[in-house]
Each structure stands twice: as structure tokens, then as C-alpha cells.
N, C-alpha and C positions, 0 to 999 in steps of 0.2 A: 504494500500500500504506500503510495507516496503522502506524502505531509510537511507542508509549509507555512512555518510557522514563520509571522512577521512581529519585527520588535525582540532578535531574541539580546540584545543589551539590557533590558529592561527587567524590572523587578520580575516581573509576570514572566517574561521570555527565558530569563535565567531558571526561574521557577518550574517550567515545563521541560527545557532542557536535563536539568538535573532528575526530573519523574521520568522521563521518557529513556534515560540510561539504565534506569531502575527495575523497569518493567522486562520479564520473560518474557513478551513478544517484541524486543525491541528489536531482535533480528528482523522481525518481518515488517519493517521499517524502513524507507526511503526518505529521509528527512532532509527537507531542506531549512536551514536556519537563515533569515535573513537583519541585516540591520542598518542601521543608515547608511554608511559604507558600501554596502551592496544593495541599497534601493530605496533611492529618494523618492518616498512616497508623497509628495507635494506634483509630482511631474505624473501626469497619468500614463506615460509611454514607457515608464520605469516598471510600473504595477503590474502593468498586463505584460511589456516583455518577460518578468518573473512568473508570473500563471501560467501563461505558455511555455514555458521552459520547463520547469519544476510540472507540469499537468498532476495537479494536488485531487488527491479524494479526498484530502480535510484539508481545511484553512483555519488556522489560526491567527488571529488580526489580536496581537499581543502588543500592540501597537499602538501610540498616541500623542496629538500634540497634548501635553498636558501644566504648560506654562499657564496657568491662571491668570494672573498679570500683563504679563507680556499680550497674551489673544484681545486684550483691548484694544492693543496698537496696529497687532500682528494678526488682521482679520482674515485676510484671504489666506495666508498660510493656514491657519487655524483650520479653515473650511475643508481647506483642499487636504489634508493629511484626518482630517476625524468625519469627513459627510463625502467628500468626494473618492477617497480612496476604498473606503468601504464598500459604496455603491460598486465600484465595478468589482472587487474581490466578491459581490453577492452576484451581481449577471455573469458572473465566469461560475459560479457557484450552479445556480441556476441553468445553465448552456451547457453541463458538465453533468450535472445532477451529482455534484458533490457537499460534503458538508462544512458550514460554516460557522466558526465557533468567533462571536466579538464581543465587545469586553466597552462595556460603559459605565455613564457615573450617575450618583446620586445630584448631581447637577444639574440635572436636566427637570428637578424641579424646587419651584422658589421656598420652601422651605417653609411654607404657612402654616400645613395642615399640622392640628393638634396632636393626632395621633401617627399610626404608622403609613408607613408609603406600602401601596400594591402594587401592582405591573398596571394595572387597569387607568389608574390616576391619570391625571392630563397635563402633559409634561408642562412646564412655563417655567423656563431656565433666566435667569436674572443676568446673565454675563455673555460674552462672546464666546469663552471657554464649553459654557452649559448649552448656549446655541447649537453650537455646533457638533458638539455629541448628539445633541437631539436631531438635529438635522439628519445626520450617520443613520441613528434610530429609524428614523422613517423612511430616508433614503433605503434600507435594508430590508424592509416590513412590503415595503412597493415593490423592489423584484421578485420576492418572492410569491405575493401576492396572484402576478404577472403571469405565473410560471408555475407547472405540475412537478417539476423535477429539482431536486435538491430538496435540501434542509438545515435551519439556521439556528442557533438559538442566541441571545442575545443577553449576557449576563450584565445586569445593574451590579455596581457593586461599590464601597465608601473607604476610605480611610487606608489604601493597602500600605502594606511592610513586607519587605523579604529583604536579598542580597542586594545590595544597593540605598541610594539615599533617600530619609522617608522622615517623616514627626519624630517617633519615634529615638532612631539615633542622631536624631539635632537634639533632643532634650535632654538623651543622656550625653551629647558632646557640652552643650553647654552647664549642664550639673558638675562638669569636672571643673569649669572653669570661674563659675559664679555662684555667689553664697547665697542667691534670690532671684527665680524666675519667677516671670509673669507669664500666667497663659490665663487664655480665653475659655470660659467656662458654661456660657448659655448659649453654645454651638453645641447639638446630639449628635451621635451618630452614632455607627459601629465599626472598628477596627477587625482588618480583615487581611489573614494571613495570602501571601501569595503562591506559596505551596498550596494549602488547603483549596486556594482556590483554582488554582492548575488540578489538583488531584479530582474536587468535583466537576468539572468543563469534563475530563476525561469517564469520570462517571456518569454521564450523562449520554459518551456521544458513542465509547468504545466499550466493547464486551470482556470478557475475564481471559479470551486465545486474541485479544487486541486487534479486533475487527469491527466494523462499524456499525449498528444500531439504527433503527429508528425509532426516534422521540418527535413527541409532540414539537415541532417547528415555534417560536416565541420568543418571547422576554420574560427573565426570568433572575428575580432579586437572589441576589449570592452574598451572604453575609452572614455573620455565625450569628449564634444565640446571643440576645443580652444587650446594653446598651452602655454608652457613657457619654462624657464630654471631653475636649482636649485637654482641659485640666485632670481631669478625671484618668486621663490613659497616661499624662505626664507622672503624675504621681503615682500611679502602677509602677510604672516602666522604673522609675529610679528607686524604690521602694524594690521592687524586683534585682535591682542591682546592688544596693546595698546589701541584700539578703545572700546575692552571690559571693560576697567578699569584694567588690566593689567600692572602694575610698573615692567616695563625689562629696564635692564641698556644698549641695545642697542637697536640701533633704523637702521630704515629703510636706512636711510643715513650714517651710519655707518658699513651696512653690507657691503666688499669691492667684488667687485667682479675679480674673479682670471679662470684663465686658466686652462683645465684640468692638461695641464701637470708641473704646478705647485703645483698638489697635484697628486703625481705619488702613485700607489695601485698596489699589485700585480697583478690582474686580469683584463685585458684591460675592456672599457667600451665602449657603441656605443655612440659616439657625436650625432646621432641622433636619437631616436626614437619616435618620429612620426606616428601615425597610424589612418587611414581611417576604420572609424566606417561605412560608408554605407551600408554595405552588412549586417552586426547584425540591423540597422535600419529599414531597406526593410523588414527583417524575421519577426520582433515584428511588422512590419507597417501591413504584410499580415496577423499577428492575431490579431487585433484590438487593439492592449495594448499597454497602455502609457509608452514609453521609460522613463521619467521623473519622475514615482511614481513609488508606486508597482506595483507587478506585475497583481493583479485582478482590477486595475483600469482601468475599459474599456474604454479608450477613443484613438484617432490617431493622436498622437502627431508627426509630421515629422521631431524632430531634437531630439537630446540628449541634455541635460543641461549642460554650459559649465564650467570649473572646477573649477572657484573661487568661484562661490556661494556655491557648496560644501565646497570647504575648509573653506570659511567663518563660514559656519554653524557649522562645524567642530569643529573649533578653538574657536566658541564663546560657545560651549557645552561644552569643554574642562577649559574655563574660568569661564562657570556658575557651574559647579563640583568639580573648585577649583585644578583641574587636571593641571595646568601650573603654 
């Protein structure tokens, strides 16, 4: 089976690269790894020369402009690498009847609703950045629409951390070097490992001899159990590190907690993101596979694991490699 995974520089892309060496059926793999270097996904003559090259039965779109800031200035860039490059990775998808696996944010909407976000909700993105994923969004939903052949699914997801630079290891780099942080505390969300979530994308799309599946075509909230804020995960994260044997010159009780609009950005942000995982639960719960491990562990686990124990694990990995 061929598989092209774009984005593999990236927290998510390193994420899937390291599962994919992992898995018993990675011999019967044809993998192609792409990353800016080999394909400037802003240029459309770049995207499709790689589709045609690689001729993928999965797609992975591991991929994004994901500069927050900057996509206020940097619009057409923004479009073209999160709404336009999608689209065609979905009509090659679709023209193939191959599968497409891409990866979105909780950005896509304005962050009013009281409670939790569904897939069903109506996206109203506040930023250039959240535009344009949503754009991606429905650009994707229309080819498919369009089209009997292929299959997509379309993971929402908030807050990731894996190999690479994230909240997370700014908080614990700045813990080592200052006696008092301030973070932002009436922003929710949920933090959301990038293993766990390469492991579920593949629970989702490939079988237990690493062959491909069909699932329900969609959008589908990917996030673990549980909630916090970014104070709330700061003061995990470093609280987790002191606990490893970790000497940071701020502590849990020192991290102060402040108001979004006390640290004003150019790029609005949704005070809440929130999202209900049931409907990606239900899909792995109908193929026997354990939301909580890989994805070839058959077992029927009926919740998702909820986010600290990841970050723990995280953080104390991060402390046994000396990485904090």
C-alpha cells in the first residue's frame, strides 16, 4: 500500500513516522514522507506533482500553516497551504478512490458556546488562521460530496504537544529561567497528545494486518477526556517536572494566573474550545479498537484517556531525556 504523509517535520508528522516504524505491517508499506523541503504546499503544481508521483491509497495532510499571528498579514499564504492544498489532496483523493486523513482546529469556531463543541456546530472562526482551516473544512466536505469514490475523515483537534515546539515546553523552558509566570486562564480547552492522536487517525482508517477500512466519511472531534485552561496545563506541566527531579525556579504557586485580554495578540482566540469526542468514540467502539493504545490493540474501550496522564507521561519523558 502506498502512503503519503505531508508535514512529516511537524509534531503530528514526526508522530506518525515514529507509529508507523512500530507497526508489524510496516513492511507492507510504501511510504512516502514529505516536508517543506520536498513540497511547497503554497504552489498547487508542487501538490499534485507529489500525488502523482507517490499515487497514495492514504493521504495524510499532517500539514499546516499554523502561525496564528503572522495569517493576519500572511492571508493568501494562509489560504493556499490550509483551504487550497487540501482541496486538491481531496479531488486526487476522490479521482483515486483513496483515503484521506486531515487534521484541523478548534479555531474554526468563535468560542461563545457555553458548553461543549460537536462536529455539527456552525463553524465562525474569529481570525485569518481559523478562516482558513475552515475554508480547508469545507473545501474537503465538497469533493467528497461531489464524488462516490474515496473516503475522508476530518479530525478537529486543540492544544497538540509531541516532538517539537509547543505550550507546553515554552512553560517548562521559561520555569527554569523565571521565579513568576503569567498565563492566561479563562481560555478552555483540551490538550492533546500527538502520538495518541496519530495512533487514533490510524484506528480509525487501518485494520490490525495494516490494510484499509471503511468508516463512516466526516468530521470528527479528536481530543482526550477532561478539560483545563492554559494556566491550568502550565501548572501541571511544571508541577509534573518538579515531581520528576526537575530544579525550575518557578513553581506551581507562582505561576499567576491572568486574563486573556491582559495578554492582547494580534489574532483573536476562542475563550473556549471545548470539544465532544463521542462521535470518533462510537466509530473506533464499532471497530473493536482500543481508543486508549494503538491502534491494532483489539480491545473496546468506551472512553478516551483523559489529558493529564498524557501530559504526565509527556513531561516525565521529556525529564528522563534531559529535554527540560
Amino acid at each position: 500500500m502506498n502512503i503519503l504523509v505531508f508535514g512529516k517535520d511537524g509534531q503530528l508528522g514526526k508522530a506518525f513516522k515514529a507509529l508507523f516504524e512500530q507497526l508489524p505491517s510496516h513492511s507492507n508499506f510504501h511510504i512516502t514522507y514529505l516536508g517543506r523541503a520536498q513540497c511547497d504546499l503554497s504552489k498547487e503544481v508542487d501538490v499534485l506533482a507529489q500525488l502523482n508521483v507517490a499515487k497514495p491509497n492514504l493521504i495524510i495532510n499532517a500539514s499546516a500553516y499554523t502561525a496564528v499571528d503572522k495569517a493576519e498579514t500572511e492571508i493568501d499564504l494562509a489560504y493556499a497551504v490550509n483551504a487550497k492544498a487540501p482541496e486538491l489532496m481531496a479531488h486526487y483523493a476522490t479521482e483515486n478512490n483513496a483515503t484521506f486523513l486531515h487534521y484541523s482546529t478548534d479555531y474554526v469556531f468563535d468560542g461563545s458556546k457555553d458548553g461543549v463543541y460537536i462536529e455539527t456546530d456552525m463553524r465562525n472562526p474569529l481570525g485569518v488562521y481559523g478562516k482558513s482551516k475552515a475554508a480547508g473544512e469545507e473545501a474537503i466536505e465538497l469533493a467528497f460530496t461531489n464524488s462516490s469514490k474515496g473516503q475522508f475523515a476530518i479530525f478537529r483537534t486543540s492544544w497538540v504537544y509531541g516532538d517539537g515546539g509547543n505550550f507546553i515546553r515554552t512553560m517548562l523552558r521559561l520555569a527554569k529561567e523565571r521565579e513568576e509566570l503569567k498565563v492566561i486562564h479563562d481560555q478552555h480547552g483540551v490538550p492533546t497528545s500527538a502520538e495518541w492522536l496519530a495512533q487514533i487517525s490510524l484506528g480509525l482508517a487501518l485494520d490490525s494486518q495494516g490494510k484499509l477500512k471503511q468508516f463512516p466519511s466526516g468530521i470528527y472531534h479528536a481530543v482526550p477526556a477532561g478539560e483545563t485552561t492554559w494556566h491550568g496545563l502550565a501548572s501541571f506541566a511544571v508541577q509534573t517536572a518538579i515531581n520528576a527531579g526537575i530544579e525550575l525556579r518557578a513553581k506551581p504557586e507562582t505561576i499567576k494566573p491572568i486574563l486573556a485580554v491582559e495578554y492582547p495578540l494580534p489574532a483573536p482566540r476562542p475563550m473556549n474550545s471545548r470539544m465532544e469526542s463521542a462521535k470518533l468514540r462510537s466509530a473506533l467502539q464499532n471497530a473493536g479498537l482500543n481508543a486508549s493504545n494503538s491502534y491494532n490493540e483489539l480491545q473496546n474501550v468506551p472512553e478516551f484517556p483523559v489529558w493529564d496522564g498524557m501530559v504526565q507521561e509527556y513531561v516525565s519523558k521529556l525529564a528522563a531525556k534531559g529535554l527540560i
